[in-house]
TORPA-271912 format. One record per atom (N, C-alpha, C): residue in three letters; x, y negated, z; atom name. Coordinates in steps of 0.02 Angstrom, whole numbers. Each point is the difference from the previous one (the first is absolute). Example, Ala and Ser with C-alpha at 12.3 -4.5 7.8 and 13.67 -1.06 7.14 Angstrom:
ALA,660,284,390,N;
ALA,-45,-59,0,CA;
ALA,45,-60,0,C;
SER,-18,-53,-36,N;
SER,42,-59,3,CA;
SER,-39,-55,37,C;
END
This chain:
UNK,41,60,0,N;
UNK,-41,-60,0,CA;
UNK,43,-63,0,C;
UNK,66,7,18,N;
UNK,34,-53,18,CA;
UNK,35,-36,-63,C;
UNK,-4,46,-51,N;
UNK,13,-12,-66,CA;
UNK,-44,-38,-47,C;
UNK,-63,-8,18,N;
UNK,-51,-37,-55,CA;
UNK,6,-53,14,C;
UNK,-26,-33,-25,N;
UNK,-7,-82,-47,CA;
UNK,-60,-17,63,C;
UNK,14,-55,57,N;
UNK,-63,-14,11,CA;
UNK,-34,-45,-38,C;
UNK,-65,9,10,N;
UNK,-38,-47,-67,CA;
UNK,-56,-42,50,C;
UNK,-21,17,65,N;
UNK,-25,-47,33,CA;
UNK,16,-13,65,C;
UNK,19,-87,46,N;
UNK,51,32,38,CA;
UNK,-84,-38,68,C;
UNK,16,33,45,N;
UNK,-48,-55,69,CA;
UNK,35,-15,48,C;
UNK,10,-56,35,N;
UNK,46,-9,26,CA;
UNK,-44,-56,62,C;
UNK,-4,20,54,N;
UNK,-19,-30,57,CA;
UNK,-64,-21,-2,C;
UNK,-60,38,-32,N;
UNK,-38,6,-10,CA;
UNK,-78,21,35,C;
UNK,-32,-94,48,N;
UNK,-32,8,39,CA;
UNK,-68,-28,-31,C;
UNK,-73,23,28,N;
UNK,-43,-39,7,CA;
UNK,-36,-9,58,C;
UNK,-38,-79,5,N;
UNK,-30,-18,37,CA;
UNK,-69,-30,2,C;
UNK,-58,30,24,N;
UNK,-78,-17,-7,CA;
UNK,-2,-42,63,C;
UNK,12,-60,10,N;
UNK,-7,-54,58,CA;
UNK,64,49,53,C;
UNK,0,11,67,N;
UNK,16,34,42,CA;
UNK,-3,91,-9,C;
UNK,-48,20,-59,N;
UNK,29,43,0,CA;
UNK,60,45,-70,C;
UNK,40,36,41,N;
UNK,56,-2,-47,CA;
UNK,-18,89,-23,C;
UNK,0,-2,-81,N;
UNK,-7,72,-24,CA;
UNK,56,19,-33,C;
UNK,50,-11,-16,N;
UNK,76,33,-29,CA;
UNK,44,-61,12,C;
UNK,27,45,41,N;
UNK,65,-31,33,CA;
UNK,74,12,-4,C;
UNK,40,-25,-46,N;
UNK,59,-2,-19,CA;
UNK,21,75,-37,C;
UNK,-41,-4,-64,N;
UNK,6,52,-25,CA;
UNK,84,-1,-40,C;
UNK,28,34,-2,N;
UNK,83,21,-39,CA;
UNK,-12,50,-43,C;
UNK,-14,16,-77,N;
UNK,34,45,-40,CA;
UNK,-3,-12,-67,C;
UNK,22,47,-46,N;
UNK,7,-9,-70,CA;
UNK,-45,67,-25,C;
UNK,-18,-45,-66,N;
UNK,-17,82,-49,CA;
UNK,8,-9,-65,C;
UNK,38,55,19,N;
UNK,48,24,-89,CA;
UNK,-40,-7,-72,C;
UNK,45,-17,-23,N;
UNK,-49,4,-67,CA;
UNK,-10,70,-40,C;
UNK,-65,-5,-6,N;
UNK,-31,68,-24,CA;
UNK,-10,51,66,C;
UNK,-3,-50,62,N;
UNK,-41,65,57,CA;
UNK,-61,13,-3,C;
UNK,-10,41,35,N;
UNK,-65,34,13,CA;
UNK,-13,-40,81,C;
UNK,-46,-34,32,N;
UNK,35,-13,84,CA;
UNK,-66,2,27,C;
UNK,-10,45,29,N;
UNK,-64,-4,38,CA;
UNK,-1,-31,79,C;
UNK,-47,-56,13,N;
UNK,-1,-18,58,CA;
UNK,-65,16,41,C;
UNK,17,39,45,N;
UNK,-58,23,64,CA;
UNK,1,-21,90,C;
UNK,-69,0,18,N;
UNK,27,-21,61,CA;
UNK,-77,-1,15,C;
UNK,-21,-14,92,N;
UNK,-55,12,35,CA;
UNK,-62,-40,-24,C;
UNK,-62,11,-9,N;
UNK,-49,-28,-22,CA;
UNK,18,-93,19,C;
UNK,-9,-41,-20,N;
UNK,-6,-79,5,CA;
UNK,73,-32,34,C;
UNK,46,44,-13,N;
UNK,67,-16,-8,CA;
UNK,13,-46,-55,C;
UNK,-26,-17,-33,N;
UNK,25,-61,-45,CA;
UNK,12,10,-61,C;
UNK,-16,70,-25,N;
UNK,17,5,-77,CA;
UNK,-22,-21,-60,C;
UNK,-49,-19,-5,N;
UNK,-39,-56,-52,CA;
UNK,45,-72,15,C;
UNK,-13,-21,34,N;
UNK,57,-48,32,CA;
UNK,55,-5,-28,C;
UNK,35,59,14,N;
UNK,58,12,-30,CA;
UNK,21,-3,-87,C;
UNK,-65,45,-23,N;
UNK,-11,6,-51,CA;
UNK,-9,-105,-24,C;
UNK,-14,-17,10,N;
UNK,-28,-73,-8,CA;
UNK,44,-60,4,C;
UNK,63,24,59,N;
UNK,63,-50,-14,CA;
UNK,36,17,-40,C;
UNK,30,72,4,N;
UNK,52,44,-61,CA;
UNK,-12,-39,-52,C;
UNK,-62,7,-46,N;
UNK,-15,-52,-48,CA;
UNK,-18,-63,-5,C;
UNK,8,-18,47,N;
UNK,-17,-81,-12,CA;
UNK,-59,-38,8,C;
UNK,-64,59,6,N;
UNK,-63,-41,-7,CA;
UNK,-10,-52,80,C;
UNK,27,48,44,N;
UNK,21,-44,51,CA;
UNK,66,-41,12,C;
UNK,-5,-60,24,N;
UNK,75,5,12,CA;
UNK,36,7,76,C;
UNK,46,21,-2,N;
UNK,19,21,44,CA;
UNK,-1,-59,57,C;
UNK,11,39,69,N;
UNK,9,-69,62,CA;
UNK,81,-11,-8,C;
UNK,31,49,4,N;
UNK,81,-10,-7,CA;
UNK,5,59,-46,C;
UNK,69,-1,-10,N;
UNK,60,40,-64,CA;
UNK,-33,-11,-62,C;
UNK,24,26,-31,N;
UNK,-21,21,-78,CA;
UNK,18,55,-12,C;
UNK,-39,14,-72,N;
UNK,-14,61,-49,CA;
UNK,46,-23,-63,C;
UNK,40,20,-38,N;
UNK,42,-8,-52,CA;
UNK,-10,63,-47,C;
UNK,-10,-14,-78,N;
UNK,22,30,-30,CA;
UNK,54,5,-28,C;
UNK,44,47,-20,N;
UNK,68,-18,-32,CA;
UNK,29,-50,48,C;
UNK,14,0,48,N;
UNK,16,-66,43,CA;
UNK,-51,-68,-8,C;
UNK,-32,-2,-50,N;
UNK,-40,-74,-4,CA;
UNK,-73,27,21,C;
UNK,-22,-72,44,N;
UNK,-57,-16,24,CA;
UNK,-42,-6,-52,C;
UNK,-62,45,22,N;
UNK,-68,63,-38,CA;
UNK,-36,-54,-39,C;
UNK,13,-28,-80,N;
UNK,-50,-52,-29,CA;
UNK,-5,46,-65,C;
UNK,-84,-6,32,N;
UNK,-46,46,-68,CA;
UNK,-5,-36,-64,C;
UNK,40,-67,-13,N;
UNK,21,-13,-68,CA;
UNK,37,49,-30,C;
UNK,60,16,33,N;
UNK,47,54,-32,CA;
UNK,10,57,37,C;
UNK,-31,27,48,N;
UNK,-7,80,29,CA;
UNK,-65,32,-2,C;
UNK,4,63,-30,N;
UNK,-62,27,-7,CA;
UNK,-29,31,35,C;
UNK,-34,-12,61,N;
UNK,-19,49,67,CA;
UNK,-83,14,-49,C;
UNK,-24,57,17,N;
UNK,-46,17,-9,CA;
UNK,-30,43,59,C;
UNK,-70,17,-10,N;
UNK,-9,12,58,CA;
UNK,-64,70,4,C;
UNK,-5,34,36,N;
UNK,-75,58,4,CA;
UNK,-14,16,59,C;
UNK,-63,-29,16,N;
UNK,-53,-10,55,CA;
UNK,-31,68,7,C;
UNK,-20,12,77,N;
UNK,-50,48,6,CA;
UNK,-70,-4,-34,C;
UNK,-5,-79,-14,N;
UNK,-87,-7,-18,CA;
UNK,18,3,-79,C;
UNK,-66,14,-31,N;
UNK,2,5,-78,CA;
UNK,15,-70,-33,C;
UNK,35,10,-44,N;
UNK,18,-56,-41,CA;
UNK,0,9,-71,C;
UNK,-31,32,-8,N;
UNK,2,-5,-77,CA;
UNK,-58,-26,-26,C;
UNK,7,-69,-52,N;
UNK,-49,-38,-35,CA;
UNK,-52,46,-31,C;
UNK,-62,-15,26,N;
UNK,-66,45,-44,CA;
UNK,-8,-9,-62,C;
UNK,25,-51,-17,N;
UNK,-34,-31,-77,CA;
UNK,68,41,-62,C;
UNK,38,28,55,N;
UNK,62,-2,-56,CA;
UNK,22,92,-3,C;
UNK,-5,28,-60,N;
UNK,23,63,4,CA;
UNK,75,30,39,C;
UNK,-2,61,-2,N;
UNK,73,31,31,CA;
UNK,60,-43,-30,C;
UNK,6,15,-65,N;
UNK,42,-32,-46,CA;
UNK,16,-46,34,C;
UNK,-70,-63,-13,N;
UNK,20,-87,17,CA;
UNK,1,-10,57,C;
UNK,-10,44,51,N;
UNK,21,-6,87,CA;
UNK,67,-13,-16,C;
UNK,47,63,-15,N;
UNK,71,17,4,CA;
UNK,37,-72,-34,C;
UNK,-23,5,-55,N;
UNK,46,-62,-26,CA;
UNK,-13,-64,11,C;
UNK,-38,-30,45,N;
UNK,-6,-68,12,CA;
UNK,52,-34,39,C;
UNK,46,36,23,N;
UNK,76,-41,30,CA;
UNK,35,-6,-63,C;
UNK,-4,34,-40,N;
UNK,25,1,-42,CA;
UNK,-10,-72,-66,C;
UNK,-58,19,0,N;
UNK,-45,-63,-40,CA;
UNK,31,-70,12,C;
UNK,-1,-6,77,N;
UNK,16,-69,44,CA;
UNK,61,-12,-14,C;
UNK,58,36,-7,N;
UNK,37,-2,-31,CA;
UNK,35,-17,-52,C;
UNK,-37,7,-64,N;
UNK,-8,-15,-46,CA;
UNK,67,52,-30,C;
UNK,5,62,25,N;
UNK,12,63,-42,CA;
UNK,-3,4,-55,C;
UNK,34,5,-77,N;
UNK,-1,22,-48,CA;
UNK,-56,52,-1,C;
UNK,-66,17,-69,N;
UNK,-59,31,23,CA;
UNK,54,80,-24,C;
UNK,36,-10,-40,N;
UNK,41,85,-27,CA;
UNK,36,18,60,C;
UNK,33,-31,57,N;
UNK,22,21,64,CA;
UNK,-56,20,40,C;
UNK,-60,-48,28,N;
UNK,-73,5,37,CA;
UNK,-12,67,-23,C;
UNK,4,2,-69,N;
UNK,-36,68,4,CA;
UNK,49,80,18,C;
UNK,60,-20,-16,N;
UNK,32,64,25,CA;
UNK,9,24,70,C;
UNK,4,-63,36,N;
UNK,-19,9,65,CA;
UNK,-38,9,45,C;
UNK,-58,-21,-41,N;
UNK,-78,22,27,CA;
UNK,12,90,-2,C;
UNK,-11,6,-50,N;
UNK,5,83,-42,CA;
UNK,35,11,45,C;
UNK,75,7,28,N;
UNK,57,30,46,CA;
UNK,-52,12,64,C;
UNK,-25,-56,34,N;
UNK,-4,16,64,CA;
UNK,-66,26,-3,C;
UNK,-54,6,-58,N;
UNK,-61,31,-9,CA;
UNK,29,70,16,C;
UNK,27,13,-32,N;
UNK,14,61,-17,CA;
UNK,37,56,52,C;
UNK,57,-48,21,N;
UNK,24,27,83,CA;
UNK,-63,25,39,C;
UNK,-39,-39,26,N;
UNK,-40,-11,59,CA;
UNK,-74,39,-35,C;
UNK,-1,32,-60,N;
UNK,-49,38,-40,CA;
UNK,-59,-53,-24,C;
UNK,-3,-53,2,N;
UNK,-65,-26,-8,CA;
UNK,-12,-10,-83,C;
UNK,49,14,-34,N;
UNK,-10,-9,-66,CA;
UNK,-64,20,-42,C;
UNK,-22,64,30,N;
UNK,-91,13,-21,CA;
UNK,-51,-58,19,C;
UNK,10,-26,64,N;
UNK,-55,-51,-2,CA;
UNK,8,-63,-6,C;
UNK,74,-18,-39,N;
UNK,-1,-80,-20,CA;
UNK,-23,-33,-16,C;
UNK,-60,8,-34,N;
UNK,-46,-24,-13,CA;
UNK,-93,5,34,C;
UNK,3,17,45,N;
UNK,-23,9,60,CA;
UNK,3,-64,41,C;
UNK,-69,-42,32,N;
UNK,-10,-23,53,CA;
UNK,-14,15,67,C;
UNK,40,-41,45,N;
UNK,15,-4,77,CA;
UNK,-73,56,14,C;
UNK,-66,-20,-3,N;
UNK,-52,36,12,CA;
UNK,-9,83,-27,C;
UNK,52,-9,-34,N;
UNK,-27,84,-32,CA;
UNK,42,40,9,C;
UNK,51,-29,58,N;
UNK,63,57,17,CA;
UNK,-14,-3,93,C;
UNK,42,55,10,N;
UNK,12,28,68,CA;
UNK,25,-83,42,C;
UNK,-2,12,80,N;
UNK,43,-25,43,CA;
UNK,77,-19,-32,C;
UNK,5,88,2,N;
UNK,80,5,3,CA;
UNK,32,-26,-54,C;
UNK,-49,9,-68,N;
UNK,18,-14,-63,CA;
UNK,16,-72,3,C;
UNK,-38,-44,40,N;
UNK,6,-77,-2,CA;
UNK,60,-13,26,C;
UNK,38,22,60,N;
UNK,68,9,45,CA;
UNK,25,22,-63,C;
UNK,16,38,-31,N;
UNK,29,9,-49,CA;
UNK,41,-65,-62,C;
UNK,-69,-27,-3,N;
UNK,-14,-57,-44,CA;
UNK,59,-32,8,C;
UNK,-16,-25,78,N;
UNK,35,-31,39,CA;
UNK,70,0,20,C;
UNK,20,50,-13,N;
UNK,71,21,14,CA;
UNK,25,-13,-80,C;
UNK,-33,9,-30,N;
UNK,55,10,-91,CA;
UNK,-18,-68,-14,C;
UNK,-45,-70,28,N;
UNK,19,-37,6,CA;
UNK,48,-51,21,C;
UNK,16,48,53,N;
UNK,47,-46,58,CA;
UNK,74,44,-44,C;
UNK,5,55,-23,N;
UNK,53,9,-16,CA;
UNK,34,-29,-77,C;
UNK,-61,-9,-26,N;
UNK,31,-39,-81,CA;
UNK,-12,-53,-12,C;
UNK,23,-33,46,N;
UNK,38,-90,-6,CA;
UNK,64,26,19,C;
UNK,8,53,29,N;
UNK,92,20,17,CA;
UNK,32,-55,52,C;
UNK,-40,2,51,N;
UNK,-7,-66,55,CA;
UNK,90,25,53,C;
UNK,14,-68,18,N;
UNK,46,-1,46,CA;
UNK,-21,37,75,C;
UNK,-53,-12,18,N;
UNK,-42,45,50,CA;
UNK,-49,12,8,C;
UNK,-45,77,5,N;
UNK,-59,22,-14,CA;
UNK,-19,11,73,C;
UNK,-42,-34,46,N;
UNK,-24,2,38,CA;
UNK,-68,55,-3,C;
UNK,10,55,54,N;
UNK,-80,12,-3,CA;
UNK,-26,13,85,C;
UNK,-54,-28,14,N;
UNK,-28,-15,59,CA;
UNK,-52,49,5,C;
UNK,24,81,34,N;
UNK,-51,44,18,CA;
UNK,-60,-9,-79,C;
UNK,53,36,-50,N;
UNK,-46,3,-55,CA;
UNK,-44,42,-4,C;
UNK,6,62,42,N;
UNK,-50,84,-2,CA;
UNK,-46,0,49,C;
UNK,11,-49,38,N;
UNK,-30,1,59,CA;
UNK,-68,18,18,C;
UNK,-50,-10,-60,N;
UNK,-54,13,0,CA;
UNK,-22,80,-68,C;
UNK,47,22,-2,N;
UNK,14,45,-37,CA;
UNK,-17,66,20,C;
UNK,-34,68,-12,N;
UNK,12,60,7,CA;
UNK,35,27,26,C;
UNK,34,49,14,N;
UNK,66,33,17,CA;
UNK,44,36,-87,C;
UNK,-77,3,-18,N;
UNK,45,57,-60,CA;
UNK,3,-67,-54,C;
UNK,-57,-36,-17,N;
UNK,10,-61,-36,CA;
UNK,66,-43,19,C;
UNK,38,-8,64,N;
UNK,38,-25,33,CA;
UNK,74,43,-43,C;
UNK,0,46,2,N;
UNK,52,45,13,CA;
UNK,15,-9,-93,C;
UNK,-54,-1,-51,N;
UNK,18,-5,-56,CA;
UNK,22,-38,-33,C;
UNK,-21,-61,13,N;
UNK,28,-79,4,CA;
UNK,74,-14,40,C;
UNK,15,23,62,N;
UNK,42,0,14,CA;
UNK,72,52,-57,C;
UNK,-9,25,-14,N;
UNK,38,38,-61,CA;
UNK,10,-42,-66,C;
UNK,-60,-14,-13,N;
UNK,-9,-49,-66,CA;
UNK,27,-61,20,C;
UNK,19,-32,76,N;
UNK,23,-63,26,CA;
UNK,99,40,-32,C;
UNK,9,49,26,N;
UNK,101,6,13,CA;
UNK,3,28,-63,C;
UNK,-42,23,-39,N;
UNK,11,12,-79,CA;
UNK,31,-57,-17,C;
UNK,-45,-58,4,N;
UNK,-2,-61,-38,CA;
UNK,67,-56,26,C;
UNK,16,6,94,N;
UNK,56,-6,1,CA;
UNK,78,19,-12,C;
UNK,-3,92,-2,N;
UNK,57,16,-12,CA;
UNK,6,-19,-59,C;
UNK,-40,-18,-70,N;
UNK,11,-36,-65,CA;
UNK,5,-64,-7,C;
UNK,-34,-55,21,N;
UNK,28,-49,15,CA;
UNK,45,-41,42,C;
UNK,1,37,73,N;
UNK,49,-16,50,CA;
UNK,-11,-51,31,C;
UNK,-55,-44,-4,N;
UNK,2,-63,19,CA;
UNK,-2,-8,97,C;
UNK,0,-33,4,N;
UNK,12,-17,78,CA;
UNK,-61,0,50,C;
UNK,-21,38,37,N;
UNK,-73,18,33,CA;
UNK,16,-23,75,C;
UNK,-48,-39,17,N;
UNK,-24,3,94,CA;
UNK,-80,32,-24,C;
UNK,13,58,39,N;
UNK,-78,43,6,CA;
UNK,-7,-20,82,C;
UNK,-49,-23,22,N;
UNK,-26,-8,67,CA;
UNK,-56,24,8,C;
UNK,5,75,66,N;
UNK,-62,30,-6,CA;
UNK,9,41,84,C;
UNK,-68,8,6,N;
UNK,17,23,54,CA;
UNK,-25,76,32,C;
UNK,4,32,-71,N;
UNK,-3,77,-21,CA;
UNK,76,31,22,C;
UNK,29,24,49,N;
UNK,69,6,-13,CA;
UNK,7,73,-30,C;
UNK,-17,46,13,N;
UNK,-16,40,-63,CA;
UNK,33,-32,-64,C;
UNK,-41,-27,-51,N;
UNK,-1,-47,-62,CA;
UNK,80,-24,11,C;
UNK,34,-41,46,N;
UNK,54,-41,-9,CA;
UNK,58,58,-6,C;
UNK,-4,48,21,N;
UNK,47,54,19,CA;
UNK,3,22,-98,C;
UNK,-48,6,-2,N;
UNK,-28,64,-72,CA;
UNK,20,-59,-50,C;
UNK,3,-57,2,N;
UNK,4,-64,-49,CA;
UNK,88,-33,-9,C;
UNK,19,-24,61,N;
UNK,49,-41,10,CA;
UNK,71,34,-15,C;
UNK,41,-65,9,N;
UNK,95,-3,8,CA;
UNK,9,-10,75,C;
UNK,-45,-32,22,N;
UNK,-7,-29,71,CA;
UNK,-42,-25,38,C;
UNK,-12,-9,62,N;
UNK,-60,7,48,CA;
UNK,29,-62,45,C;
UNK,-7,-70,-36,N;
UNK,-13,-30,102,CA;
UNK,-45,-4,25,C;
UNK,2,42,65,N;
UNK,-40,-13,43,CA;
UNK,1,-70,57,C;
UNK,-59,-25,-7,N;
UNK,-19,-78,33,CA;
UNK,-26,31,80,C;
UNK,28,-31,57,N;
UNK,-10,-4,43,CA;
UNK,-83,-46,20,C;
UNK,-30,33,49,N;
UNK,-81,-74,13,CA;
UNK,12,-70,-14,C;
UNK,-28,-38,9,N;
UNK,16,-71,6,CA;
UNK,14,-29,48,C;
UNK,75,-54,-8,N;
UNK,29,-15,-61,CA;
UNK,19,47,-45,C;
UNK,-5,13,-42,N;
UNK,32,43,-47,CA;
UNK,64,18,-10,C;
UNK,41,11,31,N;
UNK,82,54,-21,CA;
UNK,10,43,-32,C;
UNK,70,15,-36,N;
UNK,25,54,-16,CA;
UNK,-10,58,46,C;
UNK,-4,51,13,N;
UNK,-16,55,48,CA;
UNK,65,56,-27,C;
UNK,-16,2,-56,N;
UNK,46,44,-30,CA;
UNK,19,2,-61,C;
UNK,33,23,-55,N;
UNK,-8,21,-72,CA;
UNK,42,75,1,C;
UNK,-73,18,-43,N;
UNK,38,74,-6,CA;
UNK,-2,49,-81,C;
UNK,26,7,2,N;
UNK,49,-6,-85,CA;
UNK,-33,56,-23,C;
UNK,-10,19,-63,N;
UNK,-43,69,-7,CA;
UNK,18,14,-76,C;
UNK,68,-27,-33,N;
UNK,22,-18,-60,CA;
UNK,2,98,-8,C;
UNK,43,26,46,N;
UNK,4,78,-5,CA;
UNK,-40,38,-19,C;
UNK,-37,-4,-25,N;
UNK,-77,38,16,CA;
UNK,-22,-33,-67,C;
UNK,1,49,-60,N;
UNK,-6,6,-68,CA;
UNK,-89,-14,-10,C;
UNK,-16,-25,-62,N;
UNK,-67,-19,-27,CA;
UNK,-4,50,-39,C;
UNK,-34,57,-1,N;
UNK,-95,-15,44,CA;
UNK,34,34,66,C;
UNK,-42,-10,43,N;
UNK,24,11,73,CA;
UNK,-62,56,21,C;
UNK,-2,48,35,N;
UNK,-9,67,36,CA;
UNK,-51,-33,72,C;
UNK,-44,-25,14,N;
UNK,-5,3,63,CA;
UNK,16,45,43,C;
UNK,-1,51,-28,N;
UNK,17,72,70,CA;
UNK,72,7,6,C;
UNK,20,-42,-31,N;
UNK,77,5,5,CA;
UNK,43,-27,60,C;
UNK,35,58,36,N;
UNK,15,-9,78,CA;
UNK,21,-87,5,C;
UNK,61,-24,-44,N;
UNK,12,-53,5,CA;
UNK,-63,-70,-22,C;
UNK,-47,35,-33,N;
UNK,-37,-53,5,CA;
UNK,-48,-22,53,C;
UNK,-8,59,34,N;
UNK,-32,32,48,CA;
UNK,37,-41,54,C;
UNK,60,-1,-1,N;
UNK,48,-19,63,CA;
UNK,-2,-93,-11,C;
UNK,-18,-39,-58,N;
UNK,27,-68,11,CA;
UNK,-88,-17,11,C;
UNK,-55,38,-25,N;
UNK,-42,-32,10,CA;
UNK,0,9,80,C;
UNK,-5,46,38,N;
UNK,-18,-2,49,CA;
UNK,62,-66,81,C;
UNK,47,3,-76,N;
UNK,55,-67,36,CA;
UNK,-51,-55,14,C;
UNK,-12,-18,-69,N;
UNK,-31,-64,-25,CA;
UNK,-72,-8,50,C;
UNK,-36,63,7,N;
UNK,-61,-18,35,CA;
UNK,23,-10,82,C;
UNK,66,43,32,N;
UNK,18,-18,71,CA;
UNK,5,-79,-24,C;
UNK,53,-43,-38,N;
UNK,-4,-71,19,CA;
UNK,-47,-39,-13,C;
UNK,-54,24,-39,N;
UNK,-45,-41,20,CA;
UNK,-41,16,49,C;
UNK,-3,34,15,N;
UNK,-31,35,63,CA;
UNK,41,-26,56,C;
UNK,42,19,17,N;
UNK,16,-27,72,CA;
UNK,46,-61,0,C;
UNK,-26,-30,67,N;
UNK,40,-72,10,CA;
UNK,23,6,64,C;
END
């Protein structure tokens, strides 16, 4: 790990709602092209978290840097996938996916090869032409993800995207999610609080202490080859790490 390129750095990284304080002097980096899952106790601060990392908040103290420079969505491409549905009704599979693209102002002979790429990864290529209403839950999460991945963003935020998901709908999407990264590579904070999911998904796990929010731990899971075994002793062994620290204080 000590060898990659960091690509986003946080550095003293607090917030503050009047008197009360929800992340408090956060310290780390993430590599470019990680996988980084962040977990931690129910109303510990991870939306929060999720919300300064990018900018929509700004921070009370430190900063967030990309490439060393301070996060301006003129020239960094954060994109983002919500637990709630987001995909435009009026607009087919197709014109969901490529509207970062559009905004852009993408060449339409590039738009379209890239649409096609991440259709196709993530399987949705049968119903591209298909509206938000006439597909599954999961299919829309779907949408959503081969959106967020073809603008080829500096950081793909996703905020408890399955959350309202199935187990087996969950589990398929999640596959069709590390398909689509081990081919593009781009740089992921998954925040969820399935730890199951972060174990079976990630490069790495910080775990957030209650509020204020701290580092608690990071625990590395680069060893542990894609697709991953749940019954597999070692996977068996970090999830049940991961659930002692958030579990006990």
């Amino acid at each position: 790990m000590e060898q990659r390129k960091s690509k986003i750095q946080i550095r003293g990284l607090s917030k503050k709602f009047g008197d009360l304080v929800v992340l408090d002097q956060l310290n780390f980096d993430i590599f470019d092209g990680e996988f980084l899952c962040v977990v931690g106790p129910t109303g510990c601060g991870k939306t929060t978290f999720c919300n300064v990392v990018t900018n929509l908040l700004p921070p009370t103290e430190g900063q967030v840097t990309v490439d060393n420079e301070p996060i301006n969505y003129r020239k960094h491409n954060i994109s983002f996938v919500f637990q709630a549905p987001s995909c435009l009704p009026w607009r087919t599979v197709w014109d969901n996916v490529k509207i970062g693209l559009e905004i852009r102002g993408i060449p339409e002979k590039e738009l379209r090869e890239r649409v096609a790429d991440v259709l196709d990864i993530t399987g949705l290529t049968p119903y591209k032409d298909f509206f938000p209403n006439q597909i599954s839950a999961g299919m829309k999460q779907r949408v959503a993800i081969a959106r967020g991945f073809v603008t080829e963003p500096d950081m793909l935020l996703m905020d408890e995207p399955f959350g309202q998901l199935d187990t087996s709908t969950r589990f398929h999407i999640e596959n069709s999610l590390i398909k689509l990264w081990e081919r593009k590579k781009q740089t992921i904070i998954f925040v969820t609080h399935n730890l199951e999911e972060a174990v079976y998904l990630s490069e790495r796990v910080l775990v957030l202490t209650p509020k204020p929010a701290r580092i608690k731990q990071e625990v590395s899971i680069t060893h542990l080859p894609h697709p991953r075994n749940i019954a597999d002793p070692e996977f068996v062994r970090l999830r049940r790490l991961i659930t002692d620290l958030v579990r006990w204080w």
